[in-house]
C-alpha positions as CSV (number, residue, x, y, z in Angstrom):
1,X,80.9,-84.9,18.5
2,X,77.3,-86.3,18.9
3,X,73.9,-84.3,18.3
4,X,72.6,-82.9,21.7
5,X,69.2,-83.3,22.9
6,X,66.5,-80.4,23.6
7,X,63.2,-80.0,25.8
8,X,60.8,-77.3,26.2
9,X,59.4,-78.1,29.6
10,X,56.6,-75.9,31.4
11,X,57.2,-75.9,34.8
12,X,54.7,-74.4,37.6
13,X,53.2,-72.8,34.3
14,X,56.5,-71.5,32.9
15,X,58.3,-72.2,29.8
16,X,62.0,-73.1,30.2
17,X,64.4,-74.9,27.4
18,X,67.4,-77.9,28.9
19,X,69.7,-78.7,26.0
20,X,72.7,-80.9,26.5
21,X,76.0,-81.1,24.3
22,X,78.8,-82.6,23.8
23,X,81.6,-80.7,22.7
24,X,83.7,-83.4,20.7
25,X,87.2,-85.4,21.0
26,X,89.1,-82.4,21.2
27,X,87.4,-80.5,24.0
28,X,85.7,-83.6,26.1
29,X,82.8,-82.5,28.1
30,X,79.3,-82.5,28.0
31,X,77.5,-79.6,29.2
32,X,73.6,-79.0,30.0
33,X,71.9,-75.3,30.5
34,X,68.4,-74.7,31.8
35,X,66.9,-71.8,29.7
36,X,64.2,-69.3,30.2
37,X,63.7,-66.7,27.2
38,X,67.3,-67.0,25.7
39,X,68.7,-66.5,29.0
40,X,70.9,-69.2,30.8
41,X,69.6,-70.2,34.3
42,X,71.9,-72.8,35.0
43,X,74.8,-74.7,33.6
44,X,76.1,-78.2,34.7
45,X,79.6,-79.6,32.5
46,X,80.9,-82.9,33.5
47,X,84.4,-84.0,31.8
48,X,85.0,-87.2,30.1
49,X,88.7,-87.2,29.4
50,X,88.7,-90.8,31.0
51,X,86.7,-92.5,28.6
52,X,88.5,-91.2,25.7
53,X,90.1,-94.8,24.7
54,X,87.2,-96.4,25.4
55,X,85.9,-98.7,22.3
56,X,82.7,-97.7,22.5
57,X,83.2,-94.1,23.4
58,X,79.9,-92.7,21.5
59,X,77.5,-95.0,23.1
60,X,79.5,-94.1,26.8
61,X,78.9,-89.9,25.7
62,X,75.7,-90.9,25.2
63,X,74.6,-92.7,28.1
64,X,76.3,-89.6,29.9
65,X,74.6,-87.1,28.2
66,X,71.5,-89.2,28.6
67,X,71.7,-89.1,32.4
68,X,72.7,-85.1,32.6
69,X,70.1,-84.1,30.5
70,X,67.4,-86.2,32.4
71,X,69.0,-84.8,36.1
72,X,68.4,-81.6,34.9
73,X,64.5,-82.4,34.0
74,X,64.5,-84.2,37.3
75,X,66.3,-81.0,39.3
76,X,63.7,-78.4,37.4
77,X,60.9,-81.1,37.9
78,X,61.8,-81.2,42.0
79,X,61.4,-77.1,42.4
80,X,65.9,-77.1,42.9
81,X,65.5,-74.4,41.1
82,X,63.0,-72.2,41.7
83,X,64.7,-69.6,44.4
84,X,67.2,-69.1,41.7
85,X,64.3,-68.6,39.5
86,X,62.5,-66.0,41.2
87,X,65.8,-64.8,41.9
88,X,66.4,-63.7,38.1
89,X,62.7,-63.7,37.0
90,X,61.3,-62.1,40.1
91,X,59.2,-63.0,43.0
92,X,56.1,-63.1,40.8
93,X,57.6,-65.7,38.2
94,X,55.3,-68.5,39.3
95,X,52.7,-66.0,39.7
96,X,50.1,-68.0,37.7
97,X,50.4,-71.1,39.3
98,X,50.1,-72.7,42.9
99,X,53.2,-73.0,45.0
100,X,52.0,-76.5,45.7
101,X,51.9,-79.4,43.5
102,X,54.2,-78.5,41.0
103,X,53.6,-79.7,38.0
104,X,56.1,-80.0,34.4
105,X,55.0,-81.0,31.2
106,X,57.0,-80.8,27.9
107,X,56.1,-78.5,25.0
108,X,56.7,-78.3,21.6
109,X,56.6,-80.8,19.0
110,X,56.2,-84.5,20.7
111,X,59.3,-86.5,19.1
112,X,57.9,-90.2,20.4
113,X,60.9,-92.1,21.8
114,X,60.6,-95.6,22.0
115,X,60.9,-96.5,25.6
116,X,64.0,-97.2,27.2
117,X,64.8,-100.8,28.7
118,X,64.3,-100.7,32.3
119,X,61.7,-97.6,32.1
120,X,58.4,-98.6,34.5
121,X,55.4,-97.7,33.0
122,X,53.7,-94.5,34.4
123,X,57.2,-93.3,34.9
124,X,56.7,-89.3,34.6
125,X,60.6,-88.6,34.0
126,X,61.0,-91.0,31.8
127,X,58.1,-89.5,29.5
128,X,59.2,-86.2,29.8
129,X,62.3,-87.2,29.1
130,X,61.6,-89.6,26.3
131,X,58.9,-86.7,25.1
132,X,60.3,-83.8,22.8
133,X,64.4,-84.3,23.5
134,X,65.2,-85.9,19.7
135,X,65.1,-83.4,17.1
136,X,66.2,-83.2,13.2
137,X,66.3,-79.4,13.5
138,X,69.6,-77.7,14.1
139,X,70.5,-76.2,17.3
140,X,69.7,-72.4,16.0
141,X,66.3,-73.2,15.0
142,X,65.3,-74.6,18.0
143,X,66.4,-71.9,19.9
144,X,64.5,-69.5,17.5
145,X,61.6,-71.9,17.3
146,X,61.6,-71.6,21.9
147,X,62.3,-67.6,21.3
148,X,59.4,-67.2,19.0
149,X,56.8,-69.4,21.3
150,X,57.9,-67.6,24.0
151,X,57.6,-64.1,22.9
152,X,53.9,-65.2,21.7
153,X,52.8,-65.7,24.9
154,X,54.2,-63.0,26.7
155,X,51.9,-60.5,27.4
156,X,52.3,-56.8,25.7
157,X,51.3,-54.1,28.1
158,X,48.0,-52.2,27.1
159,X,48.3,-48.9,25.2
C-alpha cells in the first residue's frame, strides 16, 4: 500500500479537499474523493488487478494514482462539478464569487514538488498539482487540519 496524496483546493472561492489512495495488494484499487467540509462530493475507484505481477508495480500505482488525483483537480478546476455542487451545497454555494472565470488555487501548507519531466512551464495543473499533494502528516490529521480551517471561516450567525 503506498501513501496517498492530499490537496486543499479553493475553487470559485470555496474550499474543497481531493485525496487519492491506494488500498494495497490485497484489495487493488485506487480510489480518489472530492471533499467539501468532511462530506464526500464525489468518488472515482479504478482497479488495478492487471498490473499485479508487474515488476515494478509501486511505481505503476503511482503513476496511476498520479494521473487520478490530477483528473480530479483538472475535473473541479473545469466547473464538472459544480451543478452537483450547488446540488448538495445549494444554489448560493458560489455565492461569493463570479460564475465566470473560475478560478482554483491550492491551500494549506505549500509542499514544493520538484517539477515533473515533461511539465511546461506556466502549466496551472501541473502547479496545483505539484503544490500541497505530498504530506508527512497522517491521513486523520489532515482531515482534521481541512475540518478546523474550514469551520474557521464559516461564518456564525449573529446573536
Amino acid at each position: 500500500m503506498l501513501s496517498g496524496f492530499n490537496t486543499n483546493i479553493r475553487h470559485r472561492g470555496v474550499l474543497f479537499h481531493v485525496q487519492t489512495e491506494d488500498s494495497g495488494r490485497a484489495h487493488p484499487h485506487i480510489i480518489t474523493h472530492l471533499f467539501h467540509g468532511g462530506n464526500i462530493l464525489s468518488s472515482e475507484k479504478r482497479g488495478y488487478e492487471d498490473l499485479l505481477s508487474a515488476k515494478d508495480l509501486p511505481d505503476e500505482v503511482r503513476n496511476l494514482m498520479e494521473a487520478q488525483h490530477k483528473s480530479m483537480l483538472q475535473r473541479l478546476r473545469r466547473g464538472e462539478f459544480d451543478g452537483l455542487i450547488r446540488e448538495r451545497l445549494g444554489a448560493a454555494a458560489f455565492a461569493d464569487s463570479s460564475d465566470t472565470g473560475a478560478t482554483t488555487q491550492p491551500e494549506g501548507p505549500a509542499v514544493r514538488a520538484a517539477p515533473r519531466e515533461g511539465a511546461r512551464v506556466g502549466d496551472p495543473l501541473a502547479r496545483v498539482f505539484g503544490e500541497g499533494i505530498v504530506s508527512q502528516k497522517p491521513l486523520d490529521e489532515v482531515v482534521l487540519d481541512y475540518l478546523v480551517e474550514s469551520a474557521r471561516k464559516r461564518k456564525r450567525p449573529a446573536r
